[in-house]
C-alpha positions as CSV (number, residue, x, y, z in Angstrom):
1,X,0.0,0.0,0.0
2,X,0.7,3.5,-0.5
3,X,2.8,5.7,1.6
4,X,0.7,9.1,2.8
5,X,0.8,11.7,1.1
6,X,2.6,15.1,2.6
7,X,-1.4,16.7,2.2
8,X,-3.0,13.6,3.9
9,X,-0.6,13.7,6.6
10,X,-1.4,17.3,7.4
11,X,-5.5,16.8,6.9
12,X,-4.9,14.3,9.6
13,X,-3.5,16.0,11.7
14,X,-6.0,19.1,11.1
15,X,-8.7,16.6,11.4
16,X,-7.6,15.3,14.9
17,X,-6.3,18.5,16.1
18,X,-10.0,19.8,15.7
19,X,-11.1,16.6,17.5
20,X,-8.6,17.3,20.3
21,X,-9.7,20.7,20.9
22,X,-13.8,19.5,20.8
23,X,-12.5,16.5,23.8
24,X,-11.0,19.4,25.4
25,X,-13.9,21.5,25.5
26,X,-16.2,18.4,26.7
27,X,-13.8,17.6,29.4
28,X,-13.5,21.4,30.8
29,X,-17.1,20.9,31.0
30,X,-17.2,17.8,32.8
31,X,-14.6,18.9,35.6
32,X,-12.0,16.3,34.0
33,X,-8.2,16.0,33.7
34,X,-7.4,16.1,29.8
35,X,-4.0,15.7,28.0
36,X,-3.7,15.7,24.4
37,X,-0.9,15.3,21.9
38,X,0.6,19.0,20.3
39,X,0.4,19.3,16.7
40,X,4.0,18.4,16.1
41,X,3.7,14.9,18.7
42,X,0.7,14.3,16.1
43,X,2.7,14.7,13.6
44,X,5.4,12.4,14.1
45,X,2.9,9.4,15.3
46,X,1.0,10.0,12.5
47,X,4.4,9.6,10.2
48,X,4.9,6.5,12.6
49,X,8.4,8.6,13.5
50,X,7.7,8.1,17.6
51,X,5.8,5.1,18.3
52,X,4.4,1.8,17.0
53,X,1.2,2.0,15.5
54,X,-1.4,2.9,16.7
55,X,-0.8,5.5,19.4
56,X,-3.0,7.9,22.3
57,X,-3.5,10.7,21.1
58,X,-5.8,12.3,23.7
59,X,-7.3,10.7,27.3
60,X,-9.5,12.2,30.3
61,X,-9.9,11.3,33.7
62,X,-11.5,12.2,37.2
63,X,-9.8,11.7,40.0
64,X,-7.0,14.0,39.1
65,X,-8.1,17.5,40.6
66,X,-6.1,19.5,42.7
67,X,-8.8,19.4,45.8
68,X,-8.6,15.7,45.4
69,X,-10.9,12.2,45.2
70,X,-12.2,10.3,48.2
71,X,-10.5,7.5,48.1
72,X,-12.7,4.1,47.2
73,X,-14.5,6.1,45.1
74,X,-15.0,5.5,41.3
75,X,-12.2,7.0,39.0
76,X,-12.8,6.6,35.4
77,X,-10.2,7.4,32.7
78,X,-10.8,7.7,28.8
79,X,-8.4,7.4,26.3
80,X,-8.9,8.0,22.7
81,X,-6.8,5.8,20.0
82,X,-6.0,6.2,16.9
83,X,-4.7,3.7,14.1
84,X,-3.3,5.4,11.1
85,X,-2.2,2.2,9.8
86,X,-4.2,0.7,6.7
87,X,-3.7,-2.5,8.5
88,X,-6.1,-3.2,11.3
89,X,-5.1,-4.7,15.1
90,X,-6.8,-7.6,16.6
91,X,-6.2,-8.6,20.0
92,X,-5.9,-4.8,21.5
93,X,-5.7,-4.1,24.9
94,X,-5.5,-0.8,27.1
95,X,-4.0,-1.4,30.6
96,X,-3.2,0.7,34.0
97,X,-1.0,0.4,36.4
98,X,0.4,3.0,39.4
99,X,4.1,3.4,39.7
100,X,6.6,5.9,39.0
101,X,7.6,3.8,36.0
102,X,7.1,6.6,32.9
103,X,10.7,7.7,32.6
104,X,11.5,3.6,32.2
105,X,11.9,3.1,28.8
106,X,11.8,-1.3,29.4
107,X,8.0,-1.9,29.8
108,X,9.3,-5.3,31.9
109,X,11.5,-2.6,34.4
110,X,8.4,0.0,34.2
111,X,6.0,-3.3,35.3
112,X,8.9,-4.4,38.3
113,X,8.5,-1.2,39.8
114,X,4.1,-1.3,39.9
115,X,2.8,0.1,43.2
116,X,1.0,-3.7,44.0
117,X,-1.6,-1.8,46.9
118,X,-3.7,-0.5,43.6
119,X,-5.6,-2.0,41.1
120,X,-4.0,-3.6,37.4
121,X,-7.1,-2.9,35.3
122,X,-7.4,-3.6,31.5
123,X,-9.9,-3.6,28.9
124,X,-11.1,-6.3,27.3
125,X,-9.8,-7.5,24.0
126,X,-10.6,-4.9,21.1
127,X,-10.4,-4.7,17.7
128,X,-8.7,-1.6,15.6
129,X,-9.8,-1.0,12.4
130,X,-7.5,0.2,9.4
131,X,-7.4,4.2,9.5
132,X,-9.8,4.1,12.6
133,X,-10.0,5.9,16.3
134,X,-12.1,4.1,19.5
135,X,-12.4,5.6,22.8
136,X,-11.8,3.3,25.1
137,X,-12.4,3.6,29.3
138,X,-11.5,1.5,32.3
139,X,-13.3,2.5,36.0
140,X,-11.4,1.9,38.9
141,X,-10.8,2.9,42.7
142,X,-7.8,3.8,44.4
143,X,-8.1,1.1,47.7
144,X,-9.3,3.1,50.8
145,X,-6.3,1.6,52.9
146,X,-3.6,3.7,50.8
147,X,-2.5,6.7,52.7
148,X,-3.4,10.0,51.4
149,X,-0.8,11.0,47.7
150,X,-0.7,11.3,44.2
151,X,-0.3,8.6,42.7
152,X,1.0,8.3,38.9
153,X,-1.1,5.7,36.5
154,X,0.3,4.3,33.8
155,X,-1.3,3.6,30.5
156,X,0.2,0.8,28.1
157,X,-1.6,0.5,24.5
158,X,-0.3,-3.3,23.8
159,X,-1.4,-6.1,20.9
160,X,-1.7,-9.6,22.1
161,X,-0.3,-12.5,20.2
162,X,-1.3,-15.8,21.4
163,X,2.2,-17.1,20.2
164,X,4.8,-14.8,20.3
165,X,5.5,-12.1,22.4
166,X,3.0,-9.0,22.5
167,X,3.8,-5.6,21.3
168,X,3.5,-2.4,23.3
169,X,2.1,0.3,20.9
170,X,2.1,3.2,23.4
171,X,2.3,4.3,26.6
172,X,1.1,7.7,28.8
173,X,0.6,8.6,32.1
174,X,-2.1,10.6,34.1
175,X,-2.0,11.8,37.8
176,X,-4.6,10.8,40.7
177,X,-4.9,13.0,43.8
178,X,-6.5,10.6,46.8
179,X,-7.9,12.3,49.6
């Protein structure tokens, strides 16, 4: 297939960026953390320059707010997903965990380190289509016997392969304030 095009690279990334800013908005009104990708990030996922295919490009949360969440109470974070491949992804899998593990670039070293008092949550299997996006959202609740803190989640965007080893396709993190 086809390389893109210079001019479908850049109405991509127009076409997201527009997205981005409409999540924003919806999120602003909701009372939710959001984090997006800047134009140039979009840029190079979209050329496939900084990650695997596919890749987060935006994601919302509660739980995050500077007053704080009670914890044992219900935190739900969103993350949106694109696929600018023309191949689609089948098993696909988002999953959390809490650790200071972001600034580990081994996912095995980033997993070693997981805080193991809060929960390891994961979607069940998806399917990506060619050229697609899905929104994807796991709930969870930060225990009530954890002390009082921030504490960092870490998203992993992985593909399963019953018989070979998976493949992480991207990473983030997000912040949640317990109370």
């Amino acid at each position: 297939m086809a390389e893109k095009s210079e001019q479908d690279i850049n109405r991509e990334v127009e076409q997201r960026l527009q997205e981005i800013e409409l999540l924003r908005e919806e999120a602003q009104q909701q009372r939710l953390r959001f984090a997006s990708l800047s134009e140039e990030e979009l840029m190079k996922r979209i050329r496939g320059e900084s990650s695997e295919s596919p890749y987060f490009y935006a994601a919302a949360w509660t739980g995050g707010l500077l007053d704080g969440t009670p914890r044992g109470t219900a935190i739900n974070y969103t993350a949106y997903i694109g696929n600018p491949d023309p191949t689609p992804y089948y098993p696909v899998f988002m999953s959390i965990f809490f650790g200071a593990a972001s600034f580990v670039n081994d996912i095995g070293k980033a997993l070693s380190g997981k805080d193991t008092r809060l929960p390891y949550p994961s979607t069940p299997p998806f399917s990506l289509a060619a050229l697609a996006n899905v929104t994807k959202t796991i709930t969870f609740a930060i225990p009530t016997n954890v002390p009082p803190s921030t504490y960092i989640g870490n998203t992993i965007l992985w593909r399963g392969d019953f018989f070979h080893n998976n493949a992480v396709l991207d990473r983030g993190f997000f912040d949640v304030v317990a109370v």
